[in-house]
C-alpha angles and dihedrals in degrees: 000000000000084000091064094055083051096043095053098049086057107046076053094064108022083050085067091075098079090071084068127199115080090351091080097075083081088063085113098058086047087056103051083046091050088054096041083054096054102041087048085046093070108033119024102015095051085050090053097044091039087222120102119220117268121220116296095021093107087150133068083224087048081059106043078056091063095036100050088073089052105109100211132059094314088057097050095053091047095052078046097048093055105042101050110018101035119017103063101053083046098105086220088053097241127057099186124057112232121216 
């Protein structure tokens, strides 16, 4: 679970490179959080989620896409997830596109 506290703090700030600009000095940091994701994708967060990844999802975010549209307890974290863990530090104000 400690890798999730790692993995967030960093999506929060490796996220900020899509404004562009200056902001793009921070594309390392966007690059460590991108591999973290993918690695946590595929062992601790598909534990946690009981769901494994389908093909394509190589992202946790790919996923929450899928999930959002679940109508039991998956669903319901991932709606959560992105509205209030993701969304609003996206500079677009959702990560994760809704149906």
């Amino acid at each position: 679970m400690i890798s999730l506290f790692i993995l967030w703090p960093l999506y929060i700030i490796g996220i900020q490179a899509e404004r562009g600009g200056w902001w793009r000095l921070i594309l390392p940091v966007t690059l460590v959080a991108a591999a973290l994701d993918i690695v946590l994708n595929y062992t601790e967060l598909t534990v946690l989620t009981w769901d494994r990844p389908r093909h394509g999802e190589y992202t946790f975010s790919m996923r929450l896409e899928r999930l959002q549209r679940c109508d039991d307890w998956r669903g319901t974290i991932a709606r959560f997830i992105e509205k209030y863990m993701l969304g609003p530090f996206d500079p677009d104000g959702f990560h994760v596109k809704v149906d």
